[in-house]
N, C-alpha and C positions, 0 to 999 in steps of 0.2 A: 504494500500500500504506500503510494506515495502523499507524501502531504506539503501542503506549503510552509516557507517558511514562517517560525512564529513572529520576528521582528516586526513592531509596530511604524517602529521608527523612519517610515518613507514617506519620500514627498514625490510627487509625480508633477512631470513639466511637457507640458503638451507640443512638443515643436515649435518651441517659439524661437527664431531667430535675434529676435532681441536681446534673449536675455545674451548677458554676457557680454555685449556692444555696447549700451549707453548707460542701461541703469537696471536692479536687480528688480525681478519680474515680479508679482505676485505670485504665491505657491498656495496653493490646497493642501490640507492638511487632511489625507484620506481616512475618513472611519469605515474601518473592515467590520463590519455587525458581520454574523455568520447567518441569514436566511437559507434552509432549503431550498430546494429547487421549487415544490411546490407554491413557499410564502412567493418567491421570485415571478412566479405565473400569477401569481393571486394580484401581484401588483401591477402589472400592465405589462407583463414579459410572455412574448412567447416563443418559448423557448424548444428546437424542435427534438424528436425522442430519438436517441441513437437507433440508426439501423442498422446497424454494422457492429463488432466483436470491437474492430478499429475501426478511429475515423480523426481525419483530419480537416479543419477547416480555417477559412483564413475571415478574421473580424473585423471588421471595419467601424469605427465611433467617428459620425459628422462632428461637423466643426460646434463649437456650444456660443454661447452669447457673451460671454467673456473673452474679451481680447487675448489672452494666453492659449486659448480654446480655438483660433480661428483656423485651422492647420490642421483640425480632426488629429485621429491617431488610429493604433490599429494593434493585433497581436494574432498569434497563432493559437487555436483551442485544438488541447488534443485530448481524445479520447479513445482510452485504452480497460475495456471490461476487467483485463487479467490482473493488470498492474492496480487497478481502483484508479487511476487519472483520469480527471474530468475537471482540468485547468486550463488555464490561458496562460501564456508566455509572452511576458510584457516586456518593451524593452526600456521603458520611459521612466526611471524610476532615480532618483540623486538621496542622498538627506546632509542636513546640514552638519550632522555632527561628525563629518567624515574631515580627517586629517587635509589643515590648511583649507578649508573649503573657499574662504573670502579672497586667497591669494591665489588659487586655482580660479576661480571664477572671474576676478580681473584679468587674469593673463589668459583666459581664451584656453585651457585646461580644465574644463569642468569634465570630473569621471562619472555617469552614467551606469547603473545597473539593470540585471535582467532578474525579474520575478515573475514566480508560478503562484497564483494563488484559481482558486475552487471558482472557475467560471460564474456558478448565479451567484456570486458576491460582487464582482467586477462589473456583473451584467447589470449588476441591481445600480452600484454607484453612478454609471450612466446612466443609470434611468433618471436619477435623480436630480443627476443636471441636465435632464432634459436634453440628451443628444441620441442621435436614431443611431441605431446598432443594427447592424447588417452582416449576416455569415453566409459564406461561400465553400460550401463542401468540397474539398480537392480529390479527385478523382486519384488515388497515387496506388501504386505500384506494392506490393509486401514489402517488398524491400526498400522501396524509396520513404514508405512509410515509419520503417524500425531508422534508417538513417536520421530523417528528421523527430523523432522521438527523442534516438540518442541523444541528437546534439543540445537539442532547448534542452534535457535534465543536465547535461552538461553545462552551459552555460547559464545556468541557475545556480551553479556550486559557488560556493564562496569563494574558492578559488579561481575561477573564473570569469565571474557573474561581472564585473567593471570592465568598463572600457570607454576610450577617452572620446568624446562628443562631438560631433560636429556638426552645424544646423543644416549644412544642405548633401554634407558626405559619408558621413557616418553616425545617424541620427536613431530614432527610435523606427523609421520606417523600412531605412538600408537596410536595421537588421532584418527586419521582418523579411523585405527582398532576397536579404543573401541565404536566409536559413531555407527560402526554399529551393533557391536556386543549387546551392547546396546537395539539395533530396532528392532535386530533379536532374543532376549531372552537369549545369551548368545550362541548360537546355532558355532558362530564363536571359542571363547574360548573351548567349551567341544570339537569340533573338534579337535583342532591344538596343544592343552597345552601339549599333553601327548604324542605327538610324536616328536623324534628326529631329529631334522634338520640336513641338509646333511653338513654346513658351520657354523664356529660360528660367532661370532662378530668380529676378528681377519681377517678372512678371506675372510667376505664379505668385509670387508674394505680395503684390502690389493687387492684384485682385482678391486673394485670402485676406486683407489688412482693409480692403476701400472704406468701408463703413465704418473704421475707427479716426476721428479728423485726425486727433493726438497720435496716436500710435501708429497708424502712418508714414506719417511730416519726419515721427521720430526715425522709423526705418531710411525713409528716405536720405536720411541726412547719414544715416551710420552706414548705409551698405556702398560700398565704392565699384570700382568698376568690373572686378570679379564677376559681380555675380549678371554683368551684361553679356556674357559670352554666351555663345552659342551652345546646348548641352546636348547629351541624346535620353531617348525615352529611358534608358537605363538610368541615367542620372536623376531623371524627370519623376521616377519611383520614390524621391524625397519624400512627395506626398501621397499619405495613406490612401486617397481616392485614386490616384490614377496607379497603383500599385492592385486594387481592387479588378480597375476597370482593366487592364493588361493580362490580368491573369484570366479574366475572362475568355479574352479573346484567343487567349494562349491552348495549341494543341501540340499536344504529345503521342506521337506518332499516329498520329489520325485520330486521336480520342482528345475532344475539350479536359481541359485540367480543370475547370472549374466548374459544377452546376450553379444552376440556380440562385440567383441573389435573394436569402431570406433576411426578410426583417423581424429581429426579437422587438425591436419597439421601435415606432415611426415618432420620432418630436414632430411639433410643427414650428421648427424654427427657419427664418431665413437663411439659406445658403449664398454664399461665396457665387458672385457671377461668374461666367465662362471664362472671360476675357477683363481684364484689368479696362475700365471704366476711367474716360478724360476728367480728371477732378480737376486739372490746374486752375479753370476759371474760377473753382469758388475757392482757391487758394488765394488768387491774385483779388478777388472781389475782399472777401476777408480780410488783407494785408492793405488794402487800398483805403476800407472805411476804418482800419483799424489807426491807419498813420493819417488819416483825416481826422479822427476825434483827437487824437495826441495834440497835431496843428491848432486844431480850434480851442483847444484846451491850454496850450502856453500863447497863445494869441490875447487871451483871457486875463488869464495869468502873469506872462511877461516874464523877460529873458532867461530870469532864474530857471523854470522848470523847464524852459527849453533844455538851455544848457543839461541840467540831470537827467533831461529823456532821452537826450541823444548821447548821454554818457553813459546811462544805464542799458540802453541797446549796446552800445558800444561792450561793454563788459559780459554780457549776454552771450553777444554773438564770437568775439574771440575767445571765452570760456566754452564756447560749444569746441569752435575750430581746437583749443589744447585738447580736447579729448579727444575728438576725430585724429589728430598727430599724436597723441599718445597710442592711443590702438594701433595707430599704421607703424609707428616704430619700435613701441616697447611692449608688443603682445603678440599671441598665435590668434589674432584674430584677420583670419585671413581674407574674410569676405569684407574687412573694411580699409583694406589699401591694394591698391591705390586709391585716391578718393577727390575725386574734382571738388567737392562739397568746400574743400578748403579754400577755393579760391570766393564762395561766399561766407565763409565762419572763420574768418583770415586774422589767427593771432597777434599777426603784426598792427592789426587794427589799434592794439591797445595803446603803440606810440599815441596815439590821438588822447591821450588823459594827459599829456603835455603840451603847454598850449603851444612851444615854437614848432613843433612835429604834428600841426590838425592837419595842416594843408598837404600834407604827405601822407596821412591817414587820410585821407579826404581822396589821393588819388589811389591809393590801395585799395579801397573799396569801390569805386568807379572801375579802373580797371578790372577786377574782380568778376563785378556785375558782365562786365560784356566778354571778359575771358573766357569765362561758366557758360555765356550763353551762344558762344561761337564751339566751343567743343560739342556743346548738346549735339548742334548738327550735324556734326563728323558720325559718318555712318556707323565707325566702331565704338564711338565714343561710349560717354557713359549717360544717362539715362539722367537729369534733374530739373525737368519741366518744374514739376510742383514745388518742389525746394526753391526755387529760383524765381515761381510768381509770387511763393511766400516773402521770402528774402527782400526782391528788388526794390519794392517802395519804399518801405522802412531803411533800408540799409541807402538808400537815394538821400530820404530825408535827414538820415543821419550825416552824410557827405557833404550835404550842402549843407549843414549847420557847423560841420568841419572847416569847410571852404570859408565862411564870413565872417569865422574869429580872427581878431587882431594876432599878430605873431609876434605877443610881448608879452614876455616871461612874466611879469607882475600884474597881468592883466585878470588873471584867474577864470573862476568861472562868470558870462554871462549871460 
């Protein structure tokens, strides 16, 4: 009889690329209650009855209404009459009290574990936040089946159950990917490596993320140009959905590997559009009335608060740019260097808190704006419409209140 392990002590983080780029995510603190199978049906689960001695299938959890949530996830349930398993193999699971955790987690080194725990417990927690669960019975082989058995009890061991994180290469979905690919002889990878996905990593995220204004803007500004490159559908398996939809489509020597997509529970929540959605306009609309109330506000007011709006931007936005240059040079976070962002979050801006240095902070920022916005064009470039309509107004107004201070050291603020 296998059992899960007892440890309480896990936090689960749902593919967020975020975390680890600009600032620590919110975490769910999982309560494992232990329901039956039956409480689990009684509560809106349905859950289907083994027909098979063994059986393997692959689960998919949509994305939930929490920002950290938007990226869905997913795990493998296996099911073995002989052994008693009747768990899911999860790969999404960190906890804090793990050795150096805060200085792993700045430096782009966050370790990662795999747990088994008893399927209608897992099934039930997503019921709970309301996200749709959906299993896919894998049609596999005796032996493809003992192989992937093997491995997830294996990488559930303590011994081996960590491994280091990475949000778009070796995440909680990869594994899921690789463990089958794994079972299946590799049969997954020769399919998918060599063909072009339609989306890269830029874009699946920027459609997973539209609906958050904040959390967004903030990706936007943390992901550099990595993640603009061109990827293949194998790579494109990041995310738990199209990891779903692929194995669907997938046959194995003339037999589908996948039946039927069942749902244990349908949410009725809004999903994630197909295609990442043009927001710039109500970025630049936003940033337009936002540096219009400011105007009319020190207009009101008079020179004083100008001077400390355009100094408090100022402090803002070259405090964003040292993190942006800190990631890109003093961390393994790879998806955020190179990073054109710098040329609108420009550290150098800060000269400008000295008044014989505004007018040269004044042209760092001007140049900036139209640097940023002549790369966007470049067909390989990097990707920062929305950053850049956010950015321009504000960072315009700040310039020219750069430009019309006197260049005399005792002149302070006016």
């Amino acid at each position: 009889m296998y059992s899960a392990p007892s440890d309480r002590r896990w936090f689960r983080h749902f593919l967020n690329p975020a975390a680890g780029v600009l600032c620590l995510p919110l975490l769910v603190l999982i309560f494992l209650s232990q329901p039956n199978l039956a409480t689990a049906q009684a509560s809106g689960l349905d859950i289907p009855p083994a027909s098979a001695p063994k059986e393997a299938w692959l689960v998919t959890y949509s994305p939930g209404d929490i920002y950290w949530q938007r990226f869905g996830h997913n795990a493998i349930w296996i099911r073995d009459a002989a052994s008693g398993i009747d768990h899911t193999f999860n790969f999404g699971f960190f906890d804090f009290q793990q050795d150096r955790f805060i200085s792993r987690f700045i430096q782009g080194r966050m370790l990662y574990f795999a747990v088994a725990q008893r399927a209608a417990d897992e099934f039930q927690q997503y019921h709970f936040e309301n996200r749709s669960i959906s299993a896919q019975r894998l049609e596999l082989a005796p032996d493809a089946f003992e192989q992937l058995s093997t491995y997830l009890l294996e990488q559930v061991q303590p011994a081996n159950r960590n491994y280091l994180y990475d949000y778009y290469l070796n995440n909680c979905s990869t594994r899921v990917r690789d463990a089958l690919d794994l079972a299946l002889g590799g049969a997954i990878k020769d399919r998918y490596s060599g063909q072009v996905a339609g989306q890269n990593f830029r874009a699946h995220t920027r459609r997973s993320t539209s609906m958050d204004f904040w959390y967004y803007l903030v990706l936007e500004a943390a992901l550099g140009l990595p993640v603009d490159q061109s990827i293949s559908r194998w790579d494109e398996m990041f995310l738990p959905s199209v990891v779903a939809d692929l194995v669907s489509e997938l046959e194995i020597d003339g037999t589908a590997l996948a039946g039927e997509r069942l749902y244990i529970y349908r949410a009725n929540i809004e999903l994630p559009p197909a295609t990442a959605p043009a927001v710039w306009l109500q970025y630049l609309l936003f940033s337009v009335l936002l540096t219009a109330f400011f105007l009319g506000l020190c207009r009101l007011a008079g020179p004083l608060l100008a001077g400390g709006s355009a100094l408090a931007w100022l402090l803002v936005t070259a405090t964003g740019g040292l993190v942006l240059a800190g990631l890109w040079f003093f961390t393994d976070h790879a998806v955020a260097n190179p990073n054109a962002n710098l040329l609108l979050l420009n550290p150098l801006a800060l000269l400008g808190l000295w008044p014989a240095l505004r007018r040269f902070a004044s042209i760092l920022i001007i140049g900036g704006l139209l640097l940023a916005a002549i790369q966007a064009l470049v067909p390989s470039g990097q990707y920062n419409l929305d950053l850049l309509a956010f950015i321009a107004p504000l960072n315009a107004a700040c310039a020219y209140w750069l430009w019309r201070q006197p260049l005399m050291l005792k002149d302070g603020l006016k």
